[in-house]
C-alpha positions as CSV (number, residue, x, y, z in Angstrom):
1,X,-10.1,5.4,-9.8
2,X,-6.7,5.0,-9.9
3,X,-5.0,1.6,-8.8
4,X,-1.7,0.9,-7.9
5,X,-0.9,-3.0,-7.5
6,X,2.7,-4.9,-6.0
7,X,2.7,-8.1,-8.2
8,X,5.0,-10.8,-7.9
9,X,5.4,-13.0,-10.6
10,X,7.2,-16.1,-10.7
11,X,9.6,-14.4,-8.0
12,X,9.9,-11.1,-9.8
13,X,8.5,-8.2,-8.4
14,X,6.6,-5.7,-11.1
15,X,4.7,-2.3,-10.2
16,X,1.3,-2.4,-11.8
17,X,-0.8,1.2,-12.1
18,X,-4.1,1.1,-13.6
19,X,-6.4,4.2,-14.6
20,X,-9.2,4.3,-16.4
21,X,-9.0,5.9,-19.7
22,X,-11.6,8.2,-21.1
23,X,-13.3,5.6,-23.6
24,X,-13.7,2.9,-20.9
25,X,-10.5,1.0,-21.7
26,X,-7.7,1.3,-18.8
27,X,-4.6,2.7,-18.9
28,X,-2.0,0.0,-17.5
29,X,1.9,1.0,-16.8
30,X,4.1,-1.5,-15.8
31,X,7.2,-0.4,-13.3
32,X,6.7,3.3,-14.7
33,X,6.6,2.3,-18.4
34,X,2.8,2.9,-19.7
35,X,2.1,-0.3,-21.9
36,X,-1.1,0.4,-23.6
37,X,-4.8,0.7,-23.2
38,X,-6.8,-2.3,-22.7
39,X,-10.3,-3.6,-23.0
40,X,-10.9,-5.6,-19.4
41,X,-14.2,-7.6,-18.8
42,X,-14.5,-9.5,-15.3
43,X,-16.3,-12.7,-16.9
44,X,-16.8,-14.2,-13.3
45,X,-15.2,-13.5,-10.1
46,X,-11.0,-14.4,-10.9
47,X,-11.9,-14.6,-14.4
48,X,-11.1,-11.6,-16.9
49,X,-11.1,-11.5,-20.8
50,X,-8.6,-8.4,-21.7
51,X,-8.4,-6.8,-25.5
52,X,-4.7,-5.2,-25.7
53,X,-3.4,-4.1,-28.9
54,X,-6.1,-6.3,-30.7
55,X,-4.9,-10.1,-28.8
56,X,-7.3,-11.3,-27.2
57,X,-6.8,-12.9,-23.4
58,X,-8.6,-14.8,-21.0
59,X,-6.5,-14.5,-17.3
60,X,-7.8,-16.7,-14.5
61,X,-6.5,-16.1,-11.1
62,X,-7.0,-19.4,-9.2
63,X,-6.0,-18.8,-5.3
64,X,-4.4,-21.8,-3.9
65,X,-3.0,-22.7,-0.4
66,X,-0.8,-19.9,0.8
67,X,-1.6,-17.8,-2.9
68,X,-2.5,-17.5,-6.6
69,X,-1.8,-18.9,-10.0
70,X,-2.6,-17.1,-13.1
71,X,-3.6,-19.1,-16.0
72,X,-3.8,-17.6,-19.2
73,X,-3.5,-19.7,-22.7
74,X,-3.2,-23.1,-21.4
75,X,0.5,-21.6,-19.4
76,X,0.5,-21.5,-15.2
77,X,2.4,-18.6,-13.3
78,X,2.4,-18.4,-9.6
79,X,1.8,-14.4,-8.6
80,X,0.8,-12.5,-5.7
81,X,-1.5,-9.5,-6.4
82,X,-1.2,-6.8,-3.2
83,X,-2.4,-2.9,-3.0
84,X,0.8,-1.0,-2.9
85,X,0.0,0.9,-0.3
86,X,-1.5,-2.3,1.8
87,X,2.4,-3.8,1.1
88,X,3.8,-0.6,2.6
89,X,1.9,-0.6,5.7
90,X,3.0,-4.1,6.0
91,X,6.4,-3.1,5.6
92,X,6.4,-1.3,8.4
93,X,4.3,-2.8,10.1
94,X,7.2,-6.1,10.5
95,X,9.4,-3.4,12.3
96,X,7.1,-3.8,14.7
97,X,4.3,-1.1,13.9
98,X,7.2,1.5,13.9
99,X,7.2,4.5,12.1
100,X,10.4,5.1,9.6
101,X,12.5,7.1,11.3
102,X,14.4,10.0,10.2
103,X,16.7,11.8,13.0
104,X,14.3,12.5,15.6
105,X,11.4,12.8,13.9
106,X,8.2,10.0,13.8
107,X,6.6,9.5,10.9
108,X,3.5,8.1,9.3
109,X,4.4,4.8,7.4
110,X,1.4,5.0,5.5
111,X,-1.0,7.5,3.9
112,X,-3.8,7.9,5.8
113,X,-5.9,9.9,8.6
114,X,-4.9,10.9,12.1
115,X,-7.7,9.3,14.5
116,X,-6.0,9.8,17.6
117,X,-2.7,10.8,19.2
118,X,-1.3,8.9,22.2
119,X,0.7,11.5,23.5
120,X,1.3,15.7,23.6
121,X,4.4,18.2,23.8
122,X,6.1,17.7,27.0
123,X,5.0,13.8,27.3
124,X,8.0,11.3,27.8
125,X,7.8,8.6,25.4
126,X,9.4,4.8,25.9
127,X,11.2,3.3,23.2
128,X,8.2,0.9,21.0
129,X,5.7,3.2,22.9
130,X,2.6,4.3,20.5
131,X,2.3,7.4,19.6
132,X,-0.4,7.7,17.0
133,X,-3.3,5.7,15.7
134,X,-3.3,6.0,11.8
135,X,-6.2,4.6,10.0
136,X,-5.0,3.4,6.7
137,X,-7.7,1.4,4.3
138,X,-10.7,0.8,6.9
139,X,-8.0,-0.4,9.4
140,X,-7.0,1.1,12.6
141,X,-2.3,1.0,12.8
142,X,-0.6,2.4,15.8
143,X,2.2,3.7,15.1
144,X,5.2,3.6,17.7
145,X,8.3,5.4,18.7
146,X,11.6,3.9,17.8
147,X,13.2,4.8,20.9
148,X,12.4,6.9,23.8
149,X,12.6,10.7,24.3
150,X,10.3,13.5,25.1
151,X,7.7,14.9,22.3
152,X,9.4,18.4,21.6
153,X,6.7,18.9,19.0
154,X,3.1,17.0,17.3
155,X,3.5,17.8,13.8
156,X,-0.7,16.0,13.1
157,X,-3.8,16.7,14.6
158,X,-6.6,14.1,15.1
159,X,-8.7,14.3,11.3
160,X,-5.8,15.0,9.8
161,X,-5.3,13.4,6.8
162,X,-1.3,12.4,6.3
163,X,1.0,11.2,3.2
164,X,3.5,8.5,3.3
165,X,6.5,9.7,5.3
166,X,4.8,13.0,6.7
167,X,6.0,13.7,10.1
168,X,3.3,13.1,13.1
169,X,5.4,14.2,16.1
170,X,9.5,15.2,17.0
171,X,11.3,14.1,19.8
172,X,14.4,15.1,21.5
């Protein structure tokens, strides 16, 4: 299954996509550049041994307070390991479980499915008002109007699955 990763590294942000290959290995690109296939064994929980390019690695990720370090041959780096699409949801989420915004139209700040929507054509809606209850990785986000109007048209139905961005309602 495909995974895509937000780490931060020593203050430097790097996207991390792994897929696994067709001989077991995984296929690991690094901010859009594929870097190779390797060889990754989980030798205890935090602990992985990695074969890239025939070196030979033992990563330890040692949580800490408020986050991680990664040791690997006797050098420290702090990081911070998050689910790219659990980082966006937070991202949007600090605006205050709005939607982004484009015009007039709501949208869903995360992929995800439609459990229930909070209000139908016609309604009048309150600026910060919810809207929509998205349910992104087992968790339950409503998402709210940036400002008021009234719902000219609901773009998502209840079941619905919906992409980052994809519009859920329009309002005039």
């Amino acid at each position: 299954m495909r995974r895509e990763i937000s780490a931060t590294v020593e203050g430097r942000e790097v996207s991390v996509v792994l897929e696994p290959a067709a001989d077991g290995r995984w296929s690991v690109a690094l901010d859009g550049q594929e870097v190779r296939l390797v060889d990754a064994v989980e030798v205890r929980p935090g602990m992985w041994s990695l074969l890239c390019d025939g070196l030979s690695l033992v990563v330890d990720l040692d949580r800490r307070g408020q986050g991680q370090a990664m040791l690997s041959g006797g050098e420290e780096a702090t990081i911070e390991l998050v689910d790219a699409r659990r980082k966006l949801l937070v991202q949007a989420m600090g605006r205050g479980g709005r939607a982004a915004v484009a015009g007039e139209v709501v949208r869903a700040p995360i992929a995800g499915r439609v459990v229930k929507l909070l209000v139908a054509a016609g309604d009048q809606v309150a600026a910060n008002q919810g809207v929509a209850v998205v349910e992104a990785m087992k968790m339950e986000n409503e998402i709210k109007a940036d400002r008021g109007g009234v719902v000219e048209t609901v773009h998502a139905q209840p079941g619905q699955s919906v992409d980052t961005n994809e519009p859920l309602l329009t309002l005039r």
